[in-house]
C-alpha positions as CSV (number, residue, x, y, z in Angstrom):
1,X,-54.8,-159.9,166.5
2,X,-51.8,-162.4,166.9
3,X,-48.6,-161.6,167.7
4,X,-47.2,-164.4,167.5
5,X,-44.4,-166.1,164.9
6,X,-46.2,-167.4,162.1
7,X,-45.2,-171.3,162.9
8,X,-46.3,-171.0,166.9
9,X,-49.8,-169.4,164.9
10,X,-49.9,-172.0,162.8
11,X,-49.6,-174.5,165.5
12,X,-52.6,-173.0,167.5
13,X,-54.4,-173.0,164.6
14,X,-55.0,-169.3,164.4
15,X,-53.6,-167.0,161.8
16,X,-51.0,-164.4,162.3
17,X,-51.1,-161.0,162.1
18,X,-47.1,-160.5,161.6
19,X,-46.2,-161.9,158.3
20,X,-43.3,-162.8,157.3
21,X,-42.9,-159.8,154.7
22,X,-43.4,-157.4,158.0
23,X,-41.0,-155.7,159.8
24,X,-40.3,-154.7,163.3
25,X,-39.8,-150.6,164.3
26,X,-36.3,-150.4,165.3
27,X,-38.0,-148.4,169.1
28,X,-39.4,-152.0,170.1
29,X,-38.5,-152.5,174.0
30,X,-36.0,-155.3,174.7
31,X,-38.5,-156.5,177.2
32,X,-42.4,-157.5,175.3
33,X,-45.3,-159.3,176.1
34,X,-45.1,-163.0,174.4
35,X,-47.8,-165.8,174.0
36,X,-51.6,-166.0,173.2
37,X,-53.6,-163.0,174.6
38,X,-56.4,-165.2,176.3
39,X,-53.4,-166.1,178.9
40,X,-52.7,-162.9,180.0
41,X,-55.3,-161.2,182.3
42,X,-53.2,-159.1,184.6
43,X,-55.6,-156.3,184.8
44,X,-59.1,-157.1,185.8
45,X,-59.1,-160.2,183.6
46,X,-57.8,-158.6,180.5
47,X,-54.1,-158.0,179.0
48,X,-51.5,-155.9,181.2
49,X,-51.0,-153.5,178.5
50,X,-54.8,-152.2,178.8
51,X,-54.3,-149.9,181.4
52,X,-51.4,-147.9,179.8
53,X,-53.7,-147.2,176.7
54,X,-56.5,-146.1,179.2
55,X,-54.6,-143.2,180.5
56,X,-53.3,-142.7,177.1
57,X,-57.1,-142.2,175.7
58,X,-58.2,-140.5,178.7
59,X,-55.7,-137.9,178.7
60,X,-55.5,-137.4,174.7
61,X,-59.7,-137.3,174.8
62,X,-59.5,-134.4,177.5
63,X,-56.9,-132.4,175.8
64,X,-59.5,-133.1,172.3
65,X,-62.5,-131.8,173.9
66,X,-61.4,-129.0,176.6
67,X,-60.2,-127.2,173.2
68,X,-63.5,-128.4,171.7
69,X,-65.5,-127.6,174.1
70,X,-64.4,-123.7,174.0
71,X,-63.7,-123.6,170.3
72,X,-67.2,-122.1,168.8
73,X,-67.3,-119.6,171.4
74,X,-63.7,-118.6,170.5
75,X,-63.9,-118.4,166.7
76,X,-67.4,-116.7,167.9
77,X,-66.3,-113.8,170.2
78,X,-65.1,-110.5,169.4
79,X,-61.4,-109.5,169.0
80,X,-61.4,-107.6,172.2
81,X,-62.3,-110.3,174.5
82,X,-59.6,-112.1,172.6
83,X,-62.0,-114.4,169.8
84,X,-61.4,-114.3,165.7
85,X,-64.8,-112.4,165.6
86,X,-66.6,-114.6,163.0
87,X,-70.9,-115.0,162.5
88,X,-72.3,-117.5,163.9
89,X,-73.0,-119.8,161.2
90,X,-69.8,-119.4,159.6
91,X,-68.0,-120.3,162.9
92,X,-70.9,-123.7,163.3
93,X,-69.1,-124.1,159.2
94,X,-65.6,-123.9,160.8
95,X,-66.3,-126.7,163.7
96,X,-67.3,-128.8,161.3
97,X,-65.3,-128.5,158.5
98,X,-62.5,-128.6,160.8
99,X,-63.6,-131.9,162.7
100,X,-63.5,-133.3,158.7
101,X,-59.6,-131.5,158.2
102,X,-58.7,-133.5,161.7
103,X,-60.6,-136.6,160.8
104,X,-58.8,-136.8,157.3
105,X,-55.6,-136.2,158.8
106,X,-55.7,-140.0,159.8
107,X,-54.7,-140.7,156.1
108,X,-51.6,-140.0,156.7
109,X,-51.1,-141.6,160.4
110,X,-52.4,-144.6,158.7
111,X,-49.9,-144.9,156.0
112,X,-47.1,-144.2,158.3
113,X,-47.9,-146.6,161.0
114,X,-48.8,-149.5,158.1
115,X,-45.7,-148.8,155.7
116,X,-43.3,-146.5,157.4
117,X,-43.0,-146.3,161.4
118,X,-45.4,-148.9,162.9
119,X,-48.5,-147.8,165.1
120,X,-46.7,-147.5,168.4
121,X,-44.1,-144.8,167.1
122,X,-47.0,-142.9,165.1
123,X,-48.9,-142.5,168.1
124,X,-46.1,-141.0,169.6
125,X,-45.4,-138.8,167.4
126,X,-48.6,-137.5,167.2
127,X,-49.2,-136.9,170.7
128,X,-45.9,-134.7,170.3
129,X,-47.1,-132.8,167.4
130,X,-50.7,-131.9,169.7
131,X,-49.2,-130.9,172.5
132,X,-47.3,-128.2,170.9
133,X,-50.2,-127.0,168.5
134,X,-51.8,-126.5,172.0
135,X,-49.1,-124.3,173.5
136,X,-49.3,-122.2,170.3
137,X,-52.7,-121.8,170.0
138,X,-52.5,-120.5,173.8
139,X,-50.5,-117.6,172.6
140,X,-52.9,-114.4,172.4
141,X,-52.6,-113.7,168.5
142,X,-54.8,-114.6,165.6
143,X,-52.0,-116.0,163.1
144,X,-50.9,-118.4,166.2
145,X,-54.6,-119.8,166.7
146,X,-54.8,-121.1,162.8
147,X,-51.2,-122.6,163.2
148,X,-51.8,-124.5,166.6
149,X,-55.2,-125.6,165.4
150,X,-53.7,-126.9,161.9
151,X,-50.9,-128.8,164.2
152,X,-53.9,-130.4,166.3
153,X,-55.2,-131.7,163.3
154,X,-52.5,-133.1,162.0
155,X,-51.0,-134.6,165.4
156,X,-55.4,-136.3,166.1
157,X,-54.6,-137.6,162.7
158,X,-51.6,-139.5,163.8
159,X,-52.5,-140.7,167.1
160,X,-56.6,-141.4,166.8
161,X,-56.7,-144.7,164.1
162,X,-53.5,-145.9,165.8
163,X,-54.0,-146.0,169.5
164,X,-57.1,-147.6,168.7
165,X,-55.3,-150.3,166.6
166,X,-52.6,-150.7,169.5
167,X,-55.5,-151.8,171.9
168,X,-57.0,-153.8,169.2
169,X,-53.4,-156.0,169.0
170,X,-53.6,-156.6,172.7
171,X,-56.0,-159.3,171.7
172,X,-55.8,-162.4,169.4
173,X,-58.5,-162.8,166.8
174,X,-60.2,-165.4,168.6
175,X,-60.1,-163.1,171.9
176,X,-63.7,-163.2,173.4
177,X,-62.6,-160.1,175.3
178,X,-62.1,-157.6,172.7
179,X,-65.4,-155.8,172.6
180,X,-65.3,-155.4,176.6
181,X,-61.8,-154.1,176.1
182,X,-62.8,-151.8,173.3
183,X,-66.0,-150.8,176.5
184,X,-63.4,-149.6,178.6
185,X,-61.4,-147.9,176.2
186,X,-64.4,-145.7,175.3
187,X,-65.2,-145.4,179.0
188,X,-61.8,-143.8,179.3
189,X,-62.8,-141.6,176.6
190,X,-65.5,-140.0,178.1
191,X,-63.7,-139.8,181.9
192,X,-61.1,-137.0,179.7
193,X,-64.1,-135.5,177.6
194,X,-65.9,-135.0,180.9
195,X,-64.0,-133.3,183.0
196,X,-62.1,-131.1,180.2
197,X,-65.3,-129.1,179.0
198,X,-65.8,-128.1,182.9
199,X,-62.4,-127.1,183.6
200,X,-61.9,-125.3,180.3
201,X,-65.0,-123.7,180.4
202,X,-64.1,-122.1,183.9
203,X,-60.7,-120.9,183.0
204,X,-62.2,-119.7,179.4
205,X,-64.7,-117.5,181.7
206,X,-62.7,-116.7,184.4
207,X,-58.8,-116.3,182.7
208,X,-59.3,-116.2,178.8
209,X,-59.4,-118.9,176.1
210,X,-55.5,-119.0,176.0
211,X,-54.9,-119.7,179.4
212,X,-57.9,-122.5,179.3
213,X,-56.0,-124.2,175.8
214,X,-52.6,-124.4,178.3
215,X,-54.5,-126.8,180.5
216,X,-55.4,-128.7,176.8
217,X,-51.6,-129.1,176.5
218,X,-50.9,-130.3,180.1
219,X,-53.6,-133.2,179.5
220,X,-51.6,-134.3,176.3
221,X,-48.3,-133.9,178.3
222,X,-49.6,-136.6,180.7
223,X,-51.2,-138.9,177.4
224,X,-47.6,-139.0,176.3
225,X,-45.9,-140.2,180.2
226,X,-48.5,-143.2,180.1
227,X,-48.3,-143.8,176.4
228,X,-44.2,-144.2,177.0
229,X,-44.0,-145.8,180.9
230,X,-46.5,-148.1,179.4
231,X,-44.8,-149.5,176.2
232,X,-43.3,-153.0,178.1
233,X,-46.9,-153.7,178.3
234,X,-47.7,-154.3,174.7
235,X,-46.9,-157.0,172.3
236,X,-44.9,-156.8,169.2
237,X,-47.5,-155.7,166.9
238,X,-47.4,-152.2,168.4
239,X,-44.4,-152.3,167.1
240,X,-44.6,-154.1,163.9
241,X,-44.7,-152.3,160.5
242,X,-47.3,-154.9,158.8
243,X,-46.6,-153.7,155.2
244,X,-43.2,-151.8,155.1
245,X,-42.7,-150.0,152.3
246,X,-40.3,-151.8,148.9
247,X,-37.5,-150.4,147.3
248,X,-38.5,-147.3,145.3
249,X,-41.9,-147.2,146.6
250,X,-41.0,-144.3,149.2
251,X,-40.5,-142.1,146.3
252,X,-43.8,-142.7,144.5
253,X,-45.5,-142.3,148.3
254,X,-43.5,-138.5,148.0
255,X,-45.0,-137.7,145.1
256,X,-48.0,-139.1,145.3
257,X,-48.5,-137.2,148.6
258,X,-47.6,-133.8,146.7
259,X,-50.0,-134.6,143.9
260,X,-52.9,-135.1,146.5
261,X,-51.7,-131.4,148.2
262,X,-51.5,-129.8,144.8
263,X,-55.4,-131.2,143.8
264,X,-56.5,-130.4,147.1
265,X,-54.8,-126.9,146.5
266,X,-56.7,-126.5,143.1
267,X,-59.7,-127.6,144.3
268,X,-60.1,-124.9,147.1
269,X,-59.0,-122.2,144.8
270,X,-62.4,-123.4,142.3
271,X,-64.4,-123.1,144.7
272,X,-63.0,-120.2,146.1
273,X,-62.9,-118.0,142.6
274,X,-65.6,-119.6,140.9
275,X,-68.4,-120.5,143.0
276,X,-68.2,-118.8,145.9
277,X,-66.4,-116.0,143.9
278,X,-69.6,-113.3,145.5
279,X,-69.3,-113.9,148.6
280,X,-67.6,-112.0,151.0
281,X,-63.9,-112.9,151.3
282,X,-63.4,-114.4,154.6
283,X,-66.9,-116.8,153.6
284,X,-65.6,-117.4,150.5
285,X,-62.8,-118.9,151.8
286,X,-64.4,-120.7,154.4
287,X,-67.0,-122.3,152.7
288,X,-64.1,-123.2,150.0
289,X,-62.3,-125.3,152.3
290,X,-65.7,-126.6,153.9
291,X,-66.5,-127.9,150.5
292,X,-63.4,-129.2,149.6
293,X,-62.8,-130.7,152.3
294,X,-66.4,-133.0,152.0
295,X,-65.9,-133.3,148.7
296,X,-62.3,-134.5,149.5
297,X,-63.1,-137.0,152.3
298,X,-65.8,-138.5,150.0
299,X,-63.5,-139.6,146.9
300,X,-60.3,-140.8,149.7
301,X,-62.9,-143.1,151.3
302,X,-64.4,-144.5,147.9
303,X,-60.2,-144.9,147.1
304,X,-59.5,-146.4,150.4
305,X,-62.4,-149.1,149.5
306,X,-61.3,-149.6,145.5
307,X,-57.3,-150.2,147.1
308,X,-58.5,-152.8,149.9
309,X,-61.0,-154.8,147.8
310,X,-58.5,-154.5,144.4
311,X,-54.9,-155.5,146.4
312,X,-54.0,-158.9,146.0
313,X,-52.6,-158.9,150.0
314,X,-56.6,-159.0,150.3
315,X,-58.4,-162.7,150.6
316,X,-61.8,-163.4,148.8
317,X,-62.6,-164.0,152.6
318,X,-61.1,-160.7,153.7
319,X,-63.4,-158.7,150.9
320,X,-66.9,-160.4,152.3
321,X,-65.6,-158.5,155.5
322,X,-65.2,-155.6,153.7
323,X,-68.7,-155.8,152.0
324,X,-70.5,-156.6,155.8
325,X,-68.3,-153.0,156.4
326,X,-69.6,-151.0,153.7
327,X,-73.2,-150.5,155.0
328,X,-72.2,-150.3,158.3
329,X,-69.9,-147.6,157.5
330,X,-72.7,-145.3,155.7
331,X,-74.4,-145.5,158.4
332,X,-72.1,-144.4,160.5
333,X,-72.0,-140.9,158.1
334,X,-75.5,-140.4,158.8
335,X,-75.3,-141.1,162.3
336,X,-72.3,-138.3,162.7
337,X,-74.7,-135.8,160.4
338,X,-76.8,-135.1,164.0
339,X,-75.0,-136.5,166.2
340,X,-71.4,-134.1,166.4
341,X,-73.3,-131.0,166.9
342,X,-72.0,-130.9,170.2
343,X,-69.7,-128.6,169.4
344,X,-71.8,-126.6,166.9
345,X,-75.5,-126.0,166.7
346,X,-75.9,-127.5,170.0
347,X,-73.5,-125.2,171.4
348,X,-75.0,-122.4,170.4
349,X,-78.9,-123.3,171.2
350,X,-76.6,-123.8,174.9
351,X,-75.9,-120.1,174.4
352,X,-78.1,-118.3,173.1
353,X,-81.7,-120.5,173.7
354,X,-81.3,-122.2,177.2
355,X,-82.0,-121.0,180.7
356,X,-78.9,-122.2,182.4
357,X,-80.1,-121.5,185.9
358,X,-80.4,-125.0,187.8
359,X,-83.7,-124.3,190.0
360,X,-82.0,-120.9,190.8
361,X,-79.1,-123.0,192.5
362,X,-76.5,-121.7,190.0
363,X,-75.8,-121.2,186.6
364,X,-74.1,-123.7,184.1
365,X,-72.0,-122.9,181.5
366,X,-72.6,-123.1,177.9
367,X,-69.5,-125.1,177.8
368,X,-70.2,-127.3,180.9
369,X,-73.6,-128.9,178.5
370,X,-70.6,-130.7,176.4
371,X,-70.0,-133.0,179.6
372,X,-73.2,-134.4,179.9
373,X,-73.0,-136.9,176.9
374,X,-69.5,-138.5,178.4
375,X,-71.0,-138.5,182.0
376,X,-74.2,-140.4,180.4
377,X,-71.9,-142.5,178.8
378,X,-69.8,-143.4,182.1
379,X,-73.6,-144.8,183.5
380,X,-74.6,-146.4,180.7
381,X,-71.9,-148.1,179.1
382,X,-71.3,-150.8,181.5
383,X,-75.2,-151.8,181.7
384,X,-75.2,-151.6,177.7
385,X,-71.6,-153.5,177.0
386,X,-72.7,-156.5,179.8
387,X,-76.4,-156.9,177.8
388,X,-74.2,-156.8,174.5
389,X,-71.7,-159.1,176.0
390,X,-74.4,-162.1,177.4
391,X,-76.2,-161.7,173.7
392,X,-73.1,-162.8,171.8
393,X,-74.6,-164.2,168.9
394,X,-78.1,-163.3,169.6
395,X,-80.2,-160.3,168.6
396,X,-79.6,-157.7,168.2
397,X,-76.6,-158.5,166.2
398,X,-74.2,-155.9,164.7
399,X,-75.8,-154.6,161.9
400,X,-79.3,-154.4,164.1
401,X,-77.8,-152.3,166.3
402,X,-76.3,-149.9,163.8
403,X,-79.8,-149.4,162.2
404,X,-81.5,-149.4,166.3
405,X,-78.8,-146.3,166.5
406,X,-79.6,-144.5,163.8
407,X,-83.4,-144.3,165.3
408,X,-82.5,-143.3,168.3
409,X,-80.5,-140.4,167.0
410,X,-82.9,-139.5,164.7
411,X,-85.2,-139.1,168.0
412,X,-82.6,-136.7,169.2
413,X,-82.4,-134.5,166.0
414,X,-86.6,-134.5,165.9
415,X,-86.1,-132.9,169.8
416,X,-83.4,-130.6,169.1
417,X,-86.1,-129.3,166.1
418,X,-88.6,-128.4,168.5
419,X,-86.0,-126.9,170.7
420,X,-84.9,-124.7,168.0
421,X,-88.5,-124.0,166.7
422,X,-90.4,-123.6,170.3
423,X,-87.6,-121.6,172.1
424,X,-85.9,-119.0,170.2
425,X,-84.1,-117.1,172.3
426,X,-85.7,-113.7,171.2
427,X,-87.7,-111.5,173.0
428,X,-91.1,-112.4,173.8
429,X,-89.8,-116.6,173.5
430,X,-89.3,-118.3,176.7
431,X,-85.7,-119.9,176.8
432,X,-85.7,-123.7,176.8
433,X,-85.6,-125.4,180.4
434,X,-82.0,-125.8,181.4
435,X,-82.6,-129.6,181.4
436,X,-84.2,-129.9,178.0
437,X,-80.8,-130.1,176.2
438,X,-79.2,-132.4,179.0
439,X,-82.5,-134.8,177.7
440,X,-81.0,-134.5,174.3
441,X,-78.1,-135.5,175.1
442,X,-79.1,-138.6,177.0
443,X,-81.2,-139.8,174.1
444,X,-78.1,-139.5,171.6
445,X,-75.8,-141.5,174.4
446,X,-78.1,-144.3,174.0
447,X,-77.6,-144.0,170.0
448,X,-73.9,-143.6,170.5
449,X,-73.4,-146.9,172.8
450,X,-75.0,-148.8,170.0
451,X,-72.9,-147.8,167.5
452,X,-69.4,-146.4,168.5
453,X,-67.8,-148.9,170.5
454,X,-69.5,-151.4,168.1
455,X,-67.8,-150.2,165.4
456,X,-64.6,-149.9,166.8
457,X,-64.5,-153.2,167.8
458,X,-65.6,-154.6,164.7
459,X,-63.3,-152.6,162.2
460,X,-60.4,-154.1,163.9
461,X,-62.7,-157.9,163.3
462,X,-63.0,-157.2,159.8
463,X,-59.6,-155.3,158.5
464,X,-57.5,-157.1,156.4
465,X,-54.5,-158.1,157.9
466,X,-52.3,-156.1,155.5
467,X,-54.6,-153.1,156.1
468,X,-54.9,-152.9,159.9
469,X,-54.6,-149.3,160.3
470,X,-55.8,-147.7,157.4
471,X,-59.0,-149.8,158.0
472,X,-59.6,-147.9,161.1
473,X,-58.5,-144.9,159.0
474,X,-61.0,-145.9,156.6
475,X,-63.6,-146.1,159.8
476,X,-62.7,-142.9,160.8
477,X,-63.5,-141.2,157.6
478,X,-66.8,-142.1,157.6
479,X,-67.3,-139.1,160.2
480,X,-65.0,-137.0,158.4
481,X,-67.4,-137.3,155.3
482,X,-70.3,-136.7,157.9
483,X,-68.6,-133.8,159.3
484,X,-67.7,-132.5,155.5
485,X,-71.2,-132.7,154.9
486,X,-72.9,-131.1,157.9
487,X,-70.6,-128.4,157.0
488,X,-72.1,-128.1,153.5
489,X,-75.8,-128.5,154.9
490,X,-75.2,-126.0,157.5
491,X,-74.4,-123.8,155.3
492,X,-76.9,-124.7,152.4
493,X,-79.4,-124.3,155.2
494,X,-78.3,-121.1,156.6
495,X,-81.4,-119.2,155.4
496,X,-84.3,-122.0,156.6
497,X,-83.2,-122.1,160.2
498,X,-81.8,-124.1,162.7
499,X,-84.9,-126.5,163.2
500,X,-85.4,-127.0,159.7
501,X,-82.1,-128.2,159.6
502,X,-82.9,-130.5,162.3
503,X,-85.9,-132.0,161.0
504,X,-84.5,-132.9,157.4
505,X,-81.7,-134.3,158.6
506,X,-84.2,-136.9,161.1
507,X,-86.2,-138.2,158.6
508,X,-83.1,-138.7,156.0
509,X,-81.6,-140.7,159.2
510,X,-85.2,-142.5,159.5
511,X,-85.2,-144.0,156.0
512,X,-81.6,-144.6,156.1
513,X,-82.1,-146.7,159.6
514,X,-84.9,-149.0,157.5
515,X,-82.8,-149.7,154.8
516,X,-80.3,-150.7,157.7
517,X,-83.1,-153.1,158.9
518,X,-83.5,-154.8,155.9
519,X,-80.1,-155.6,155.1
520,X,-78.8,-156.5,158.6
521,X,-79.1,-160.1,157.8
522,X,-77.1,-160.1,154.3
523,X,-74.5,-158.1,156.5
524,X,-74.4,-160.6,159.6
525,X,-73.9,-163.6,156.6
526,X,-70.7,-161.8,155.5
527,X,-69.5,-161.6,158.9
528,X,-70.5,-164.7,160.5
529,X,-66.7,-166.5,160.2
530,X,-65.5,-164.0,162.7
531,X,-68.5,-164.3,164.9
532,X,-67.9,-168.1,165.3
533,X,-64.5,-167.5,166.2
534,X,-65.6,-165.4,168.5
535,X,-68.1,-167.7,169.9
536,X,-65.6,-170.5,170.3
537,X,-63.2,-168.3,172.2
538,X,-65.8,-167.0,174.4
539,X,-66.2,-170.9,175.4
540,X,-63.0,-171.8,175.7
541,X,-62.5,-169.0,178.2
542,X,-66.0,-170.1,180.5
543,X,-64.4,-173.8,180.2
C-alpha cells in the first residue's frame, strides 16, 4: 500500500493509500521511510522495516501460544495442583469459545487503528495490555486467572489485525514482494509458537502453570522493545489514521459501543436462564457465553460485510474485491472448524490416548505435541512460498488453493477419527503410537501453507482503502466464527464422542472444498485487476 502524497502517487500512476481526508497519529517519528517500496530492499531484498515486525510477531506469537499451549491442562487440573478444576469437555468449550472472545476482540483494535489512533499506536497499546494480563494470570488465585485471560483477549484483539496491516503498508500495491514478505512474517510466527509450548510445558511440569505464564509475559516484554526500537523503519502509514473520526461521530461510536455490550449482556443472560436454565451452573454459564459468543461473531461479520459493500468510501471496483473475499472467507471458517484443535481435542487425545515414549528414549510432553505444526511449518514454508512465488498467475491460483486446503484438512480430521475411534485410552486399548499425532499434524501444515499466509496476503490485496484494518479484522473473524462454532459442536456432540465429531466435521469440509472448486474461476475473475498489477510489478523488478 502507498505511502506516498497523493500527487507523487498520482504521478507514478499508482493510487494512494493516504487520502487527503486522513490524518497522521500525532507519535509519528521525525525520522520515516519515504519513496516507492520496490526501492528499498535493505533487508534480504525487502523493506528495512521487515525485520522489526519479525521480532515483533515472533515474540507476541510465543507469548500467544506458551499460555496456549498450557491452557486446557490448566482449566483441566484440580485446584490442588493449582488448575480451575473443570470436565474435560467443558474446558475443550472454554478453549474454543475463548479463541472466538480473543478473535472478536479485533473489532475494536480495528476501529481504533482506522478512526481513532492509527495501526502503529494500537499495536502498541495492545502489546501493553498482554503483557500485564500475563503477569496477572501468573498470580496463584482463581479470580486473577479470569481477569488476566480477559486482558489477553482484549490486548490479541488490538495488536493481531494491526501488526499485520503494518507489514502489509511496508509494500506499495503493485509490490511483487508482498506475499514473500507475508512468508516470512508467518515463518516468524511459528519460530515463537515453537519454542514457547516446549519451554512452557517444562516450567508448567516442573514449577507450576503460574511460573510457566511469567515466561509468557517476558516474550511480550521483548515484542514491545522491537516493536518500539523498530518504528524509524516504517513508513507513514503505520502511522496514518486512514479514516479519522468527524465531529460528533466519537459520541455515536460511545454509544454504539455500550449498546453492542448491553445486547451482548442480554444475550448471555437468555441463554443462560432460558435455555440452558437445567444445567448445572458453572455449564450453564459456560455454554452461555460459548453460544453467544458464535452467535455474536456470526451477525458482526455479516455487519462488517453490509458496512464495506454499503459505504460510499467503497468503489464498484473495491466491492468485486469484496465479492472474490466472500467465498474465500467461508472457507476459511470451515477450515478453522478442524484445524484449531490444537489446543483442545487434540490436546487431550495428547494426554490421555498417546504413548509419549520416543522408542523408549524419553518421554514428550502433552504440551511439547503443540510445536510440531510451527516446526513443520519452518520446513515447509519456504519450499511452498518459492513454488507459489514462480506460479504467479498460474495454477493453482488463489481460490484453488483455498479449496486444495480444505482437502487436505479434511484428510487430517478423517485421521484424527480413527485415532479417537481405534485408540481410546482405556484399559484393554492400546494408546496411539507417539508419532501418529505428529503425522496429523504434518498433514494439517500442508492445509495451513495453502491457506493462511494466502489469505493474509490477499486481505490486505483486496481491502478497501478506507477499510484497511477492519478488513483484516473482518479476515480474522472468519476464525472467530469457526472457533464460536466448534464451541457449539463440541458441545452439541458431547454425548457421540470424539471421533464422531471428527468424522462429521471431514465430510462437511469435503463438500464445502468442491463447492470451492467450482467457483474458483468466478472468484479469480473478480480479482484479476490486482493480479495484473501484480504481474507487472513482478516484471518490473526482474527487468
Amino acid at each position: 500500500m502507498s505511502r506516498m502524497t497523493p500527487p507523487e502517487a498520482e504521478a507514478l500512476g499508482s493510487e494512494p493509500t493516504v487520502t487527503s481526508d486522513a490524518k497522521r497519529s500525532m507519535y509519528v517519528p521525525k525520522e520515516l521511510r519515504t519513496g516507492p517500496s520496490i526501492e528499498d530492499r535493505s533487508f534480504i531484498g525487502h523493506p528495512g522495516g521487515l525485520p522489526w515486525m519479525l521480532q515483533v510477531e515472533m515474540w507476541e506469537r510465543f507469548s500467544w501460544f506458551g499460555m496456549r499451549a498450557i491452557l486446557l491442562y490448566f482449566l483441566t487440573d484440580t485446584l490442588a495442583n493449582d488448575g480451575l478444576g473443570l470436565a474435560t469437555t467443558t474446558g475443550q468449550v472454554v478453549v474454543s469459545a475463548y479463541g472466538a472472545a480473543v478473535l472478536l476482540m479485533t473489532i475494536p483494535g480495528g476501529i481504533f487503528a482506522d478512526r481513532i489512533l492509527g495501526p502503529w499506536i494500537s499495536t502498541l497499546v495492545g502489546g501493553s495490555i498482554i503483557m500485564a494480563g500475563h503477569v496477572i494470570l501468573a498470580l496463584p488465585a482463581v479470580v486473577t486467572s479470569w481477569i488476566g485471560l480477559v486482558l489477553i483477549a482484549v490486548g490479541t484483539g488490538f495488536i493481531k489485525p494491526n501488526l499485520a496491516t503494518v507489514v502489509g503498508g511496508l509494500y506499495d500495491a503493485d509490490d511483487p514482494r508482498r506475499d514473500q514478505g507475508f512468508q516470512y512474517f508467518y515463518m516468524s510466527v511459528n519460530v515463537g509458537s515453537l519454542v514457547a509450548p516446549l519451554l512452557t510445558g517444562i516450567l508448567a511440569d516442573t514449577f507450576g502453570y503460574h511460573t510457566a505464564f511469567i515466561a509468557a509475559a517476558v516474550g511480550m516484554a521483548l515484542a514491545l522493545f522491537s516493536f518500539v526500537y523498530g518504528r524509524k523503519k516504517l513508513g507513514e502509514f503505520a502511522y496514518t489514521i486512514p479514516n479519522p473520526l468527524a465531529k460528533g461521530e466519537g459520541a455515536r461510536l460511545g454509544l454504539l459501543g455500550l449498546g453492542i455490550v448491553a445486547l451482548a449482556a442480554a444475550l448471555i443472560g437468555i441463554f443462560r436462564y432460558v435455555v440452558f436454565a437445567g444445567d448445572a451452573a458453572d455449564d450453564a454459564w459456560i455454554n452461555a457465553i460459548a453460544w453467544s459468543l458464535f452467535l455474536f461473531a456470526l451477525i458482526t461479520a455479516a455487519g462488517y460485510f453490509l458496512t464495506m459493500v454499503r459505504s460510499p468510501k467503497v468503489t464498484a471496483q473495491e466491492r468485486s474485491h469484496l465479492a472474490a473475499f466472500g467465498p474465500l472467507w467461508i472457507g476459511n471458517v470451515l477450515f478453522v472448524l478442524i484445524f484449531e484443535q490444537a489446543a483442545g481435542k487434540m490436546a487431550t487425545f495428547a494426554a490421555d490416548h498417546t504413548d509419549r515414549s520416543v522408542f523408549g528414549m524419553f518421554e514428550l510432553s502433552a504440551s511439547h505435541y503443540q510445536s510440531f505444526n510451527p516446526l513443520f511449518v519452518l520446513i515447509l514454508a519456504p519450499i511452498i512460498g518459492a513454488l507459489f512465488a514462480r506460479r504467479i498467475g498460474k495454477w493453482p491460483n488463489t481460490a484453488t488453493k483455498f479449496a486444495i486446503s480444505l482437502v487436505i484438512i479434511a484428510l487430517s480430521a478423517a485421521m484424527m477419527g480413527f485415532g479417537f475411534t481405534t485408540w481410546t485410552g482405556t484399559a484393554g486399548s492400546a494408546w496411539a503410537p507417539f508419532w501418529y499425532l505428529a503425522a496429523v499434524f504434518l498433514v494439517q501444515t500442508v492445509a495451513e501453507l495453502f491457506l493462511n499466509p494466502v489469505g493474509l496476503s490477499v486481505t490486505t490485496k483486496l481491502a478497501p482503502r478506507h477499510f484497511a484494518s477492519q478488513t483484516m479484522t473482518l479476515w480474522y473473524l472468519a476464525p472467530a466464527v469457526g472457533m464460536g462454532l466448534t464451541s457449539v459442536v463440541i458441545n452439541l456432540t458431547k454425548d457421540l464422542g470424539d471421533g464422531t465429531y471428527y468424522y462429521g466435521l471431514g465430510v462437511v469440509t469435503v463438500v464445502v472444498a468442491l463447492i470451492m472448486f467450482v467457483l474458483a474461476p468466478w472468484i479469480q475473475s473478480k480479482m484479476d485487476d490486482v493480479e495484473r498489477a501484480e504481474r507487472r510489478g513482478a516484471a518490473e523488478l526482474d527487468s
